[in-house]
Z-matrix of the N, CA and C atoms (Angstrom, degrees):
N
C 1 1.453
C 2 1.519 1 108.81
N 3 1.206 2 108.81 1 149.35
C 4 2.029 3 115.04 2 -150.46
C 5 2.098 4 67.13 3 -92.37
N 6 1.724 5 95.96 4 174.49
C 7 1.249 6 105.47 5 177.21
C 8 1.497 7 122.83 6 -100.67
N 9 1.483 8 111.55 7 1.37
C 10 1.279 9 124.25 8 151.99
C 11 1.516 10 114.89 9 -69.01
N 12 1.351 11 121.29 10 -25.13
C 13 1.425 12 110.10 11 179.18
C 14 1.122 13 116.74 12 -94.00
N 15 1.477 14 123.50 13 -37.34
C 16 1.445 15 111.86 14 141.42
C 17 1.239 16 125.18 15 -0.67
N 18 1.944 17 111.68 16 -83.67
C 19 1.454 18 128.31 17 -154.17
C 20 1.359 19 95.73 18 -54.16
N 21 1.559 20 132.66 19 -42.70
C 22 1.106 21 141.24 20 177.49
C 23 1.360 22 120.56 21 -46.25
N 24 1.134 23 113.74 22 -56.83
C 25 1.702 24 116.81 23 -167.21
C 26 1.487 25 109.57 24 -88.99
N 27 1.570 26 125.22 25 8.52
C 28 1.370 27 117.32 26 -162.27
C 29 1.389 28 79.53 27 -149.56
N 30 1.679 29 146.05 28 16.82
C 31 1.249 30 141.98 29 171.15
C 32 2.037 31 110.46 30 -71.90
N 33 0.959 32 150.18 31 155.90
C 34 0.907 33 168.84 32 164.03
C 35 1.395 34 122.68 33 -66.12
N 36 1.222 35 118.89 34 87.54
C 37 1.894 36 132.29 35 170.96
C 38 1.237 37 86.69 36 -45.01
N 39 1.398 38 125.37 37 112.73
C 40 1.347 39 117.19 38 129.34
C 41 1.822 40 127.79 39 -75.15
N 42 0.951 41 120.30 40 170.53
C 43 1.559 42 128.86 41 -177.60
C 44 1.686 43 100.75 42 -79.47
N 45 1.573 44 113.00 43 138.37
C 46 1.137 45 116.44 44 163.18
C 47 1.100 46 127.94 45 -90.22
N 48 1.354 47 127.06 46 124.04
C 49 1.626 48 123.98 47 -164.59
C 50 1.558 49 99.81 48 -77.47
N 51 1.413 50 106.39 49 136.11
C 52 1.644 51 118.76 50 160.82
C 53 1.957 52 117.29 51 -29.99
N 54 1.190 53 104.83 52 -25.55
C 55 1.728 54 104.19 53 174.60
C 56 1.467 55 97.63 54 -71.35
N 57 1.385 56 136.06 55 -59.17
C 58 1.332 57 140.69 56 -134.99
C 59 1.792 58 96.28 57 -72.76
N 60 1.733 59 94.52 58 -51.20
C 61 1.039 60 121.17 59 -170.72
C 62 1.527 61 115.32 60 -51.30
N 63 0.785 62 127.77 61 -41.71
C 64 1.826 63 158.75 62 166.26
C 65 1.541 64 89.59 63 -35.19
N 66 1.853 65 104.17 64 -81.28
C 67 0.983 66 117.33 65 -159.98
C 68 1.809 67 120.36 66 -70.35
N 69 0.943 68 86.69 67 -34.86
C 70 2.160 69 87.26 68 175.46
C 71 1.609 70 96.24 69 -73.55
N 72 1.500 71 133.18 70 -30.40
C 73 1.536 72 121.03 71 176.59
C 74 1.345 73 116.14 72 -44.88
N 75 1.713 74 98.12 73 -36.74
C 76 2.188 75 107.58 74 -163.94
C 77 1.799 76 86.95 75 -92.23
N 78 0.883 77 136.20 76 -0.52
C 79 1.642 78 124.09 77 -147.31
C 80 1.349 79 132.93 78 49.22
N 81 1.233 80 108.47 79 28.37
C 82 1.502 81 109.99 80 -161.87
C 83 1.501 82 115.10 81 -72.26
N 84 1.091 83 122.45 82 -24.06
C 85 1.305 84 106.13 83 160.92
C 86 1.391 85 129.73 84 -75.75
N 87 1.293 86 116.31 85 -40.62
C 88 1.838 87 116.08 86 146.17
C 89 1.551 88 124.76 87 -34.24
N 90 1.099 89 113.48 88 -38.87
C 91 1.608 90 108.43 89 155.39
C 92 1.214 91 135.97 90 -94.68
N 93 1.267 92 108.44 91 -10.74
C 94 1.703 93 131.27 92 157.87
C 95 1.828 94 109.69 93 -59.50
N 96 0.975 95 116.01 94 -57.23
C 97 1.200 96 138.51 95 175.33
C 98 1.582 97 99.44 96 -51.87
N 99 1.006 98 125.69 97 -78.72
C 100 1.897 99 147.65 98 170.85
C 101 1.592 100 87.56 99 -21.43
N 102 1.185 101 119.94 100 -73.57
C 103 1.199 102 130.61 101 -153.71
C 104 2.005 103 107.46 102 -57.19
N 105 1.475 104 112.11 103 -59.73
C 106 0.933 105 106.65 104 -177.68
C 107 1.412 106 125.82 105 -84.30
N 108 1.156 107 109.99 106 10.44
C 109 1.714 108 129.74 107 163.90
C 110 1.450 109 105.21 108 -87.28
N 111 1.414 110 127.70 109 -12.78
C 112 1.221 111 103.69 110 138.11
C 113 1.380 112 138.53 111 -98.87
N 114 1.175 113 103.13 112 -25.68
C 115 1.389 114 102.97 113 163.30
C 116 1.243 115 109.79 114 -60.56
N 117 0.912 116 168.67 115 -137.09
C 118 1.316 117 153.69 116 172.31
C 119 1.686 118 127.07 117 63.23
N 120 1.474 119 94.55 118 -63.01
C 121 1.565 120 129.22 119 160.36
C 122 1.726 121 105.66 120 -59.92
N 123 1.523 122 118.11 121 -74.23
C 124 1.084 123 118.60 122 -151.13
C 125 1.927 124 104.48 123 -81.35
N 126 1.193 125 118.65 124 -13.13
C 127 1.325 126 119.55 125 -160.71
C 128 1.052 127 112.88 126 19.38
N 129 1.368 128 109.33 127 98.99
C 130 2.094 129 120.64 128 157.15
C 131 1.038 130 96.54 129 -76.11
N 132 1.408 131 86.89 130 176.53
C 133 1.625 132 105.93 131 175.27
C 134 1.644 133 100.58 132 -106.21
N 135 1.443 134 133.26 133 -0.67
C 136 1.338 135 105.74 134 155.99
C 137 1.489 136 80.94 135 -138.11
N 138 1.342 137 85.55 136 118.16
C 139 2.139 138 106.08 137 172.88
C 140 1.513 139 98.91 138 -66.43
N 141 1.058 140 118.20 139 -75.27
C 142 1.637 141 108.33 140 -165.16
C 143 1.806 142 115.46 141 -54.63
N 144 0.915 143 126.42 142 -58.99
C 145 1.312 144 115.05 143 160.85
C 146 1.810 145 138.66 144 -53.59
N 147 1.499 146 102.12 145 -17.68
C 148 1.560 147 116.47 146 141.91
C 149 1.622 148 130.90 147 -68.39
N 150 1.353 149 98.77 148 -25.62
C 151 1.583 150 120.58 149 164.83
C 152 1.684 151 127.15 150 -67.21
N 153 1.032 152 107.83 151 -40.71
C 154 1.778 153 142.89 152 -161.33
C 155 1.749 154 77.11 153 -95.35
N 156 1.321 155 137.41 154 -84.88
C 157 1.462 156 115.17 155 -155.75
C 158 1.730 157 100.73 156 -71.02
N 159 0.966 158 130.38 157 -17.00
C 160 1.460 159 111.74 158 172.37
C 161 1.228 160 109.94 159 -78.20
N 162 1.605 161 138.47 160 -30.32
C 163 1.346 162 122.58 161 170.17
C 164 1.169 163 109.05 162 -54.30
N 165 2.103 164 136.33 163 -57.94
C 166 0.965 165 158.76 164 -156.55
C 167 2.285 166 90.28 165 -60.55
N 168 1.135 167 107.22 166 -57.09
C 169 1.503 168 114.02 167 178.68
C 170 1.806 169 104.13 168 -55.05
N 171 1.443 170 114.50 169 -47.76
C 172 1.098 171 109.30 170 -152.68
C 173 1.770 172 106.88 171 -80.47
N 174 1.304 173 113.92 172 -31.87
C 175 1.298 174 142.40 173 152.60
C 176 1.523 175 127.62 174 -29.28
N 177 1.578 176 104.22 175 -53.09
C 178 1.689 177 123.94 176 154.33
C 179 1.764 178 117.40 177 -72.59
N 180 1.227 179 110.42 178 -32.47
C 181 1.294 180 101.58 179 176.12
C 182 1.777 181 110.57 180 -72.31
N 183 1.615 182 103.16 181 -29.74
C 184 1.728 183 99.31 182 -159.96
C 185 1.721 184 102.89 183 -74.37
N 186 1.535 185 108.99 184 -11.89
C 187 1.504 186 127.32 185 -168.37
C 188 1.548 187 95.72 186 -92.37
N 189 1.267 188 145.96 187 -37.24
C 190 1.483 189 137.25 188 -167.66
C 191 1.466 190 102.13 189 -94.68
N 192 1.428 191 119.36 190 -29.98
C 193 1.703 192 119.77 191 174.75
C 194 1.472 193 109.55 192 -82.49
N 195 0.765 194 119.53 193 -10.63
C 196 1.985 195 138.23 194 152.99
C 197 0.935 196 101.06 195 -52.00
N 198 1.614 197 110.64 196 -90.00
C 199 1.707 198 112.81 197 -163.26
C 200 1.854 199 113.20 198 -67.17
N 201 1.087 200 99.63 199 -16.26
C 202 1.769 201 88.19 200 173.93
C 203 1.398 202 105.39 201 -63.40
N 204 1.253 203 123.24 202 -56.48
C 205 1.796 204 153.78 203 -155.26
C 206 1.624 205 80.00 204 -57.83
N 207 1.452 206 110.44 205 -44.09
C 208 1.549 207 120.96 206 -175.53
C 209 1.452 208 105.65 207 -50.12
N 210 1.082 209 104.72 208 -78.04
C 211 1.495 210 133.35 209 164.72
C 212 1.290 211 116.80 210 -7.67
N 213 1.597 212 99.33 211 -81.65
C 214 2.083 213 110.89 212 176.80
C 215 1.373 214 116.22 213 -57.70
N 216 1.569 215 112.54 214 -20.05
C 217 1.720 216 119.50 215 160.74
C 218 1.232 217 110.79 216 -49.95
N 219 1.268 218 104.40 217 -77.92
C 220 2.017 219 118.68 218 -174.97
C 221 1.789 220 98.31 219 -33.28
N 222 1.508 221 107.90 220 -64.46
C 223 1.057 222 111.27 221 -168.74
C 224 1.713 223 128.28 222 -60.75
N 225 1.319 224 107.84 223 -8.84
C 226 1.361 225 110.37 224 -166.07
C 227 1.682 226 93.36 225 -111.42
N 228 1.477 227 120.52 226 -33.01
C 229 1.726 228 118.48 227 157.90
C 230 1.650 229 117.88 228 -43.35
N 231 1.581 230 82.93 229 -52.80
C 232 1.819 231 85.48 230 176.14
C 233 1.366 232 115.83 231 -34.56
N 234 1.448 233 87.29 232 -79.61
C 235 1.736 234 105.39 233 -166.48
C 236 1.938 235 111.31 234 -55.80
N 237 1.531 236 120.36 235 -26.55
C 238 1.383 237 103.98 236 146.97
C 239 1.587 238 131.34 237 -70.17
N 240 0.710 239 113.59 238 -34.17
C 241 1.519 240 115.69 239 158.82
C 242 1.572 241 130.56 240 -42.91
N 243 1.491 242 102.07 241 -62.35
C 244 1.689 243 116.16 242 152.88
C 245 1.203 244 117.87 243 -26.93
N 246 1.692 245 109.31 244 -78.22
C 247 1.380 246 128.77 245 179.28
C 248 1.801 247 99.17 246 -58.16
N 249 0.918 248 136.65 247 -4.34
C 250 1.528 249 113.86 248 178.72
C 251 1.631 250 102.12 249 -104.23
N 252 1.417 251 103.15 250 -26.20
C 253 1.745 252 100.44 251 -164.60
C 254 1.428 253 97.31 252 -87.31
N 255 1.351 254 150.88 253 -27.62
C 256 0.946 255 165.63 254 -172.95
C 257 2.207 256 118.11 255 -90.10
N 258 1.060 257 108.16 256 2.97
C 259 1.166 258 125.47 257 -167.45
C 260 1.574 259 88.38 258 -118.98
N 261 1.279 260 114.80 259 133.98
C 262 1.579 261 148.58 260 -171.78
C 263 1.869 262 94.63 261 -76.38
């Protein structure tokens, strides 16, 4: 075994504090991250308020690809339902 895998398998769990924990539940640093990879990319001229409407954008998008996902649910219960009540 190389001595990097070692360091690995004999490294020390620390405890996750209730903040971290919070935050990796929502993904917020995965979209934190998202966010300033474009800014980054796009350079405004005011980053943080170029930041703030892409959360606010990205926020509305994660809410309408929800309710569709919502949507093709209802719709795909239906149509088993159909197909079950309608089946001999």
């Amino acid at each position: 075994m190389s001595k990097k895998g070692a360091a690995t398998t004999t490294a020390k769990k620390w405890p996750i504090h209730s903040d971290v924990a919070y935050v990796e539940q929502f993904d917020v640093g995965e979209v934190i991250c998202k966010g300033l990879a474009v800014v980054a990319r796009t350079r405004p001229g005011n980053p943080v308020e170029y930041l703030a409407q892409w959360l606010l954008a990205y926020q509305r998008e994660a809410q309408a690809q929800k309710q569709v996902s919502s949507l093709f649910h209802i719709k795909d219960r239906w149509t088993q339902l159909h197909r079950s009540a309608s089946s001999p």
